[in-house]
N, C-alpha and C positions, 0 to 999 in steps of 0.2 A: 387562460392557461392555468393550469394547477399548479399551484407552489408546492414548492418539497423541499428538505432542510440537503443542506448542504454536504456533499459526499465526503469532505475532507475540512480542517480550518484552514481560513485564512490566512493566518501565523504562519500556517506550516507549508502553503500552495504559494505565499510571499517570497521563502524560503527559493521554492527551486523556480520561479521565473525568471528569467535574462531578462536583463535591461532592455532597450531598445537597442537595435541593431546589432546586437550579441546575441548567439545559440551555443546550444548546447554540445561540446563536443565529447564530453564522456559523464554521464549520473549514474551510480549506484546507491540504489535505497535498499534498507534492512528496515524489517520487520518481526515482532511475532506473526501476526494475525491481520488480514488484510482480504478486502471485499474486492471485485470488478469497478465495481462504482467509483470508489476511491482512487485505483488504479489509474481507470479513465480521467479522473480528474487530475492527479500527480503527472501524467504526458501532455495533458493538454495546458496544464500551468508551466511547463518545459518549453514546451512548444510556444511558450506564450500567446496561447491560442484560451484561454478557460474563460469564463467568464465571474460575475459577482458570486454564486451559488456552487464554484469549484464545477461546471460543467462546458458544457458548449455542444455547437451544432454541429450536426452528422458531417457537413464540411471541414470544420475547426477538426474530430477525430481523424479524419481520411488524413489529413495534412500534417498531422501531429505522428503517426502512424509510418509516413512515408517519411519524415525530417528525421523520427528519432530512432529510425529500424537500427539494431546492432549498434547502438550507441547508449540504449540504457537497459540496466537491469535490476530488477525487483526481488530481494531472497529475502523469502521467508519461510516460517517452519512447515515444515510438509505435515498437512493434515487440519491446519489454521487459515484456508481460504473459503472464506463463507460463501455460501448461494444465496445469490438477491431474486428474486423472482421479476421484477418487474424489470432487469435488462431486457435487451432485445440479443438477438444469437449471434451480432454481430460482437459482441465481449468474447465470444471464443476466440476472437485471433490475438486476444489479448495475453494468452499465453506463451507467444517470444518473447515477451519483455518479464517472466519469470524465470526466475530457481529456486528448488525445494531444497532445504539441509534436511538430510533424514535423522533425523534426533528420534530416540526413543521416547517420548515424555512419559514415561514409565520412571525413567533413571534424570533426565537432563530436558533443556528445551534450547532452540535459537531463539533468544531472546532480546537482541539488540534494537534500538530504534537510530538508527541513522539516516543524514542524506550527506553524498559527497558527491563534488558536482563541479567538473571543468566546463567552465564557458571562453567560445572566442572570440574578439572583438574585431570591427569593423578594421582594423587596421592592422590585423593578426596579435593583437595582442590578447593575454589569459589573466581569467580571474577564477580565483574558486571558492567555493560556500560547502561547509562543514556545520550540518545541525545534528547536534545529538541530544535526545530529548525522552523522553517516556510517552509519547504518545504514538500507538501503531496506525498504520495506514486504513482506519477504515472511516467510517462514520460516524462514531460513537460521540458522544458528548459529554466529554470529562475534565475535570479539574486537572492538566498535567502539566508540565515544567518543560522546558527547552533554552536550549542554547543556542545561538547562532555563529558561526567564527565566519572572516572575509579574509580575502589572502590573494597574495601574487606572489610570483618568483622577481629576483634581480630586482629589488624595491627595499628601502629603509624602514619605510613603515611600516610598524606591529613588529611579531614577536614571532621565534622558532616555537614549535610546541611538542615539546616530549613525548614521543609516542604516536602522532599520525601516522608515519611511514608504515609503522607496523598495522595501525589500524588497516591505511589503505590495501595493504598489502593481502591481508586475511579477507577484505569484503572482496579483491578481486580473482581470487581463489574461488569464495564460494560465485562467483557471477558469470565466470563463463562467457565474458563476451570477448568476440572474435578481435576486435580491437586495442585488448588490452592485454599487456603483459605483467603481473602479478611484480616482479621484481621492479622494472622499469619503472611500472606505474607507482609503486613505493619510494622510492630514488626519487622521483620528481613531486610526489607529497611531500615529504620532506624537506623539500629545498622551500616551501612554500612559507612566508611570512604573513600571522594569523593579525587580523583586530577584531578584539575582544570588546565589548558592550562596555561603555564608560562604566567605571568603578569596579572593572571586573579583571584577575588576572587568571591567566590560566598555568595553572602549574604541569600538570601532564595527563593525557585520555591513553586512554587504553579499552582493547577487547578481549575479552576471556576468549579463550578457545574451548573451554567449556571440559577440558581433561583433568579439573582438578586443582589446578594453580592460577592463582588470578588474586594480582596485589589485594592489601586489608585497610582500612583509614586506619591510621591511627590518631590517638585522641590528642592533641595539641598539648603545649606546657600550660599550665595556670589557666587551666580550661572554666569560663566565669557562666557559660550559657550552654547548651545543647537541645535541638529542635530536630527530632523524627520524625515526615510523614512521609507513611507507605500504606499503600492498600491491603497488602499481605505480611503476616509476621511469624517467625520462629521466636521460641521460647529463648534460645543460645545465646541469637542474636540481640534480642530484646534485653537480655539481662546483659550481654558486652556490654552496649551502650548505655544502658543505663547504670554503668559501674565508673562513667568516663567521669574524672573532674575529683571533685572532694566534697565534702558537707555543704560546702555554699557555696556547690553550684548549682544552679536551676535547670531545671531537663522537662520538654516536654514533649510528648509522643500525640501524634496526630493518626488514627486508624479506623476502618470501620467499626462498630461495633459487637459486631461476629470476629473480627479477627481479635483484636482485646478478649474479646473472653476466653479465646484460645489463649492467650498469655498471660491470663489475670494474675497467676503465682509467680511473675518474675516482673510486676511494674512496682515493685517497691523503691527503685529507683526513678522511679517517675510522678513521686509525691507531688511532685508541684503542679502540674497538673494534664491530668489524662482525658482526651479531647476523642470523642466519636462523630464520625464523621455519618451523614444519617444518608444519605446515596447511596442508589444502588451500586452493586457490584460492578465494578472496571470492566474494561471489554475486554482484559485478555484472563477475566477467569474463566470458570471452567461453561462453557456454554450452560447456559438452566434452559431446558424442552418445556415450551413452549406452545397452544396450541394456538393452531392459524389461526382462527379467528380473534384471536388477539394482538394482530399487526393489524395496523392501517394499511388504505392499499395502495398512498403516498407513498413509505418508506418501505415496503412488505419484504418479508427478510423470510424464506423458508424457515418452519420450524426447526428448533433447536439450531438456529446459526445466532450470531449476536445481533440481539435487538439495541439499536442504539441507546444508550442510558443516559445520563448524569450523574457522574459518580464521580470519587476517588481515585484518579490515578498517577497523584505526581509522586515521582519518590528523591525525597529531600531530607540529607543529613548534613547540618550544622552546627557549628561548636563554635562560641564567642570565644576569645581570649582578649579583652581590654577592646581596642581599637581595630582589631584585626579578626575578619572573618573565615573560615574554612569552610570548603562545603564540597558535599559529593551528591552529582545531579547526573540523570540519564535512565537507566533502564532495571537498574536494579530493585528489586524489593530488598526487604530486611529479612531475608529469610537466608537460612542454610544455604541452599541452593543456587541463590545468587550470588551469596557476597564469599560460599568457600568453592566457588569455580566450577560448580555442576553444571551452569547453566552457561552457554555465550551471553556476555553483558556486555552494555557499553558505558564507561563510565567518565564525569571529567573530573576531576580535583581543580576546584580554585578556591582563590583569596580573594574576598572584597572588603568595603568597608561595611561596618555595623549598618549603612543604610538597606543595606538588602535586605537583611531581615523584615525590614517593616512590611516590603512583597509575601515574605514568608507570613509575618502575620497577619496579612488579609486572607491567607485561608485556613490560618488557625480560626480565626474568629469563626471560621464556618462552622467547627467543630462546636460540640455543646460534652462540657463537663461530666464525665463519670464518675461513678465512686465500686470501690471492689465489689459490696454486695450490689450492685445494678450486672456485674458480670458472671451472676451466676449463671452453670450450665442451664440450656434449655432440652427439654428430649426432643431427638431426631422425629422429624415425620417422614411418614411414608414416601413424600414425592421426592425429598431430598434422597431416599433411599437409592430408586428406581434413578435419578439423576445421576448420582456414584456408580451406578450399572453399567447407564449409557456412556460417561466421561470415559469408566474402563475399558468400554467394549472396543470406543475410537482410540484410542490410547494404542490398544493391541494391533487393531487393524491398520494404524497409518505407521506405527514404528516398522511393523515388519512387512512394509508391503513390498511386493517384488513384481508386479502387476505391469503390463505391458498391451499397449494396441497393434494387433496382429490388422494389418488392410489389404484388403484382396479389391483392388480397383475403391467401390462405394461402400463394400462390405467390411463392417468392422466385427472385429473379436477382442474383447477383453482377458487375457490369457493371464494367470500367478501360477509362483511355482508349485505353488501349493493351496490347497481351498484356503482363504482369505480370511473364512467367517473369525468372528472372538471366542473366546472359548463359552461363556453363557450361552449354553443352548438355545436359551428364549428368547434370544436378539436375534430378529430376522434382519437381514440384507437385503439392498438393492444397489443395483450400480445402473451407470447409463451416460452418454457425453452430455456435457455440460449444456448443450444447446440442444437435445431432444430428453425424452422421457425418462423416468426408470424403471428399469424391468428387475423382478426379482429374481433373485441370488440364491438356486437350489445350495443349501447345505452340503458340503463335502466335496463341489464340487470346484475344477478350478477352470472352468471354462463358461461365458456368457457372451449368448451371440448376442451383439446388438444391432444388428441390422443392417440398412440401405443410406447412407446420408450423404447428401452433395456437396459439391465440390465448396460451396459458400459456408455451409452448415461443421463442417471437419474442423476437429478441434483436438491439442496433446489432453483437454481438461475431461477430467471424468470426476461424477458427483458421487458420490455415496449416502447413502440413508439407513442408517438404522433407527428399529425401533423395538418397542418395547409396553407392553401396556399403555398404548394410547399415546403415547409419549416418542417424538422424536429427535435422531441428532443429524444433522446434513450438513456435509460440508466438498468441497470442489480438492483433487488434486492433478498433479501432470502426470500425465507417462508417459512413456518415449511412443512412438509411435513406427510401427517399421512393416516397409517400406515408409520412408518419411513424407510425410504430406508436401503435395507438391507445391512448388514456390511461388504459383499464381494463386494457393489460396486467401491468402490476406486479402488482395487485389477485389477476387471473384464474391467476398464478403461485402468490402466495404461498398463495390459495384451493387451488390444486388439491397446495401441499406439505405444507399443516399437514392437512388434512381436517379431521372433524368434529369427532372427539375433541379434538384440538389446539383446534381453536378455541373448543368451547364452555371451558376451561380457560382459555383466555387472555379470553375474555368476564366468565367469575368472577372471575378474578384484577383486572379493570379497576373491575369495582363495588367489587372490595375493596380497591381503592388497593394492592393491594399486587402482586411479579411471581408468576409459576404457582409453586407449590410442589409438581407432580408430578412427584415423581422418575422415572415411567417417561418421560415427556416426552423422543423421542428431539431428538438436538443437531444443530442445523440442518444440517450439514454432513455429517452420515451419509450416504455412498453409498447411491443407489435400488436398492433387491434385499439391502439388508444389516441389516434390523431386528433391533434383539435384543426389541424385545417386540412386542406386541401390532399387527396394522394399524391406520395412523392412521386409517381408515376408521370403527374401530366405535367406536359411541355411547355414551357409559356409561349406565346404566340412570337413575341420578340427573342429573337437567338440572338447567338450573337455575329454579328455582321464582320463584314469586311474591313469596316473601317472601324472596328475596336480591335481587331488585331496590327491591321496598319500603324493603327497610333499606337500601341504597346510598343512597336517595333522601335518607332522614334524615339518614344520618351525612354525606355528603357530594356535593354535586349535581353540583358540577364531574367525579367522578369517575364519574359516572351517565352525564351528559351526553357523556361522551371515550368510556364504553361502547356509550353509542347510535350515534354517531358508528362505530365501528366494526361495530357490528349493521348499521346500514344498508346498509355502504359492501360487507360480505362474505356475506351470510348468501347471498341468491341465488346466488351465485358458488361457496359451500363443496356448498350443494346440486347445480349444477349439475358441478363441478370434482372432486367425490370420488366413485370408483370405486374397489369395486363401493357403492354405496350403497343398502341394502334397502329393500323396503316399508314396514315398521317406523320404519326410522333415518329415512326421510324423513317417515314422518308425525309424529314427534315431532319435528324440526326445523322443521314445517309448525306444529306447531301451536306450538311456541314462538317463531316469528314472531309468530301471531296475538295471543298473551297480551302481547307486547312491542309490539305496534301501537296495542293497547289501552290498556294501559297508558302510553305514549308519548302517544298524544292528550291523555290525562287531567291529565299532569303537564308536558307542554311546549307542548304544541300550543294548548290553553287558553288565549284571549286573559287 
């Protein structure tokens, strides 16, 4: 089997798994920018279904998929969901568990990184985890920061924390799930008592709503130290903070070295010493077009979506005073934008001891020392040129899009109120659903048929592609879809990706309370056309019998009961949904329907 790096970290897939015998009964994650791949991984470590590599098997998704319907959701900025090419089309149904903020990033961006996350325990009782952090939902491989908080209601230990309520209360506005009510669910964060990471206090979090006002740090009394790393930098900002303290204080600023030389006239406060960090660019800047054959075809990211890096992306500002630390961690850069409220941020303020620092300086050290003449300007080239084009062109296209899927039975229409295209003439369009082609995008117009797709294939995601000399930007969004796709399409997906084999395995696995344990079991996210073993089509010879549901029955009914529940909900569908499927495989699928229907009256159905 092919290795491939990991769709999400560890840290952060830690973050939202339940304990054992606790689930999840409400998650809302914030993002900027966020892949399929990731996503899948972030339900299935919910589900406590992932495995080492932040994935799992077409089973583990089905079951993650059907536990966490209308229980979680994912908002991030509309126009920042990349296309990975090497999914398979069953990631289209992965769009109920989004929402888009329609942020113009012309003017502003949603830019918070959270997770907040009600778990229930076996005995009805609640616990819940609060990560706020700099790093987005995708794959990228970056240096970034996070925090973890744990908490219960009606408990002495830990601490109230200033400003959740309101936090909860703005994620569940932008989330939209049916289960939550934006006020209530605020009322009940709040009541919630946090513990904080030994040595750490939390003073109060907060999230800009992005109209302009959004708290400032202020610089502490007898300020003896000050430590800035951010991947992005305004000139304003750079010289606030480098203004904080007196003569002997020591200030040092941590940046890439493109963004320093954008600030090289205001780091005179930052004599002591000015650190470039020598990685590539953070995944949530502005995509750089890319061409294909410069992805692996392990990780293969359509051109101009984010190619996973190693970079720069924690944003950390700390100021010593004696024994006593300040620090402001989370999503914000050091830019205008951030820190005077254009942007939705998520920020924490705490106090630790001077130990933390020494964290902070394991990735100074990364940095290597500049001096002002190493930051003089360089001239623009050409490709950065054409890159400013494209970043614009999407900019225009995703703030003001008003784009909707018109469905006539399998026939879909991409309808806007207006032709779509950017204003540069010379950026052509395409649009298309996320899980078939794309067809181009006549100029001026605002109407594009896209065709005949089934019932498995329907999806709210549609991809967009522009380009431009040679050079492209692609990225996936939602639109409403109306008439709304019907309610068995999740079901008739995830039917036609596991087939038969898959599923009788995840059927056995469910009487036996416990997950599949077939290693050939391929992982959800294998590329269609790239199996390393067997078609999921064929049926193993051994089904499952009589006496593995009898004994489910005995040992545990609930776990019979969650089986049937899934029998019912797929079996016509795997029948119908898997191809090629022979004479044979379907009359042994037939007839273990009948023995479970039978069996089903006997034991439930039974007044």
């Amino acid at each position: 089997m092919t290795e491939t790096k990991p769709w999400a970290s560890q840290a952060y897939l830690d973050a939202l798994r339940p304990d054992p015998g606790w689930v999840v009964r409400t998650a809302i994650l914030a993002s900027y920018s966020a892949d399929l791949g990731s996503i899948g991984a972030a339900l299935l470590a919910l589900a406590g279904r992932d495995d080492d590599r932040g994935s799992g098997s077409r089973t583990d998704l089905a079951e993650a998929v059907e536990q966490l319907r209308d229980k979680v959701r994912i908002v991030i900025q509309r126009g920042r969901l990349a296309r990975l090419k090497r999914l398979p089309t069953v990631a289209g149904i992965l769009d109920r568990f989004l929402a888009e903020v329609p942020f113009d990033e012309t003017e502003r961006s949603w830019h918070p990184k959270i997770a907040l996350v009600r778990f229930d325990g076996p005995n009805r009782e609640t616990a819940w985890r609060l990560w706020i952090g700099s790093r987005n939902l995708t794959a990228a491989e970056n240096l970034d920061v996070g925090l973890l908080l744990t908490g219960a209601r009606g408990t002495r230990k830990g601490h109230a924390v200033d400003g959740v309520g309101a936090l909860a209360r703005q994620l569940a506005e932008r989330a939209y799930l049916p289960c939550v009510r934006p006020e209530r669910f605020a009322r009940e964060v709040a009541q919630v008592r946090w513990t904080a990471p030994e040595g750490i206090g939390v003073r109060r979090v907060w999230l800009s709503s992005g109209n302009g006002a959004a708290p400032q740090p202020e610089c502490p009394a007898c300020v003896e130290e000050v430590v800035l790393v951010s991947p992005f930098l305004s000139p304003d900002i750079v010289r606030t903070v480098g203004s904080w303290g007196d003569a002997g204080t020591r200030r040092t600023l941590l940046s890439t070295q493109t963004q320093l030389r954008g600030v090289a006239g205001q780091l005179r406060g930052f004599s002591d010493r000015v650190l470039a960090y020598e990685g590539p660019l953070p995944d949530d800047a502005e995509p750089v077009p890319v061409a294909p054959d410069a992805i692996s075809d392990e990780q293969r990211v359509e051109a101009g979506a984010e190619v996973p890096p190693l970079g720069l992306h924690a944003k950390i500002l700390a100021a010593r005073s004696g024994k006593r630390v300040r620090l402001w961690v989370g999503s914000a850069n050091a830019t205008k934008r951030a820190w005077h409220g254009k942007n939705a941020e998520v920020i924490a303020e705490l106090e630790a001891t001077p130990a933390l620092l020494e964290g902070i300086e394991h990735a100074l050290k990364l940095g290597r020392p500049v001096t002002t003449d190493e930051l003089a300007p360089t001239p623009e080239e050409d490709a950065d040129a054409i890159r400013e084009r494209l970043d614009c062109a999407r900019n225009q296209v995703a703030g003001r899009w008003s784009g909707q899927l018109l469905r006539d039975g399998d026939m879909f229409r991409l309808v806007a109120e207006g032709a779509p295209h950017p204003v540069d003439a010379e950026v052509a369009m395409e649009a298309g659903l996320a899980t078939s082609g794309l067809l181009g995008w006549p100029r001026g117009e605002a109407v594009l048929g896209l065709g005949s797709h089934p019932l498995s294939h329907q999806t709210e995601l549609v991809q967009i592609r522009l380009s431009l000399e040679g050079q492209e930007c692609v990225w996936l969004q939602r639109c409403t879809v109306t008439p709304p796709l019907d309610e068995g399409r999740d079901r008739a997906a995830l039917a036609r990706h596991l087939g038969a084999r898959a599923f009788l395995e995840w059927i056995r696995a469910l009487l036996q309370d416990t997950q599949c344990a077939d290693e050939t079991e391929e992982p959800w996210d294998r590329q269609e056309g790239k199996q390393d073993t067997a078609p999921a089509a064929a049926v193993p010879n051994q089904t499952i019998t009589l006496e593995d549901m009898l004994s489910s029955w005995a040992r545990d009914r609930h776990a019979f009961t969650r089986a049937d529940e899934r029998m019912r909900a797929y079996l016509e569908l795997i029948i119908a949904e898997t191809a090629p499927l022979d004479a044979v495989d379907r009359d042994r699928l037939t007839s273990l329907r009948t023995l479970w229907d039978t069996l089903r009256a006997q034991l439930l159905d039974r007044p």
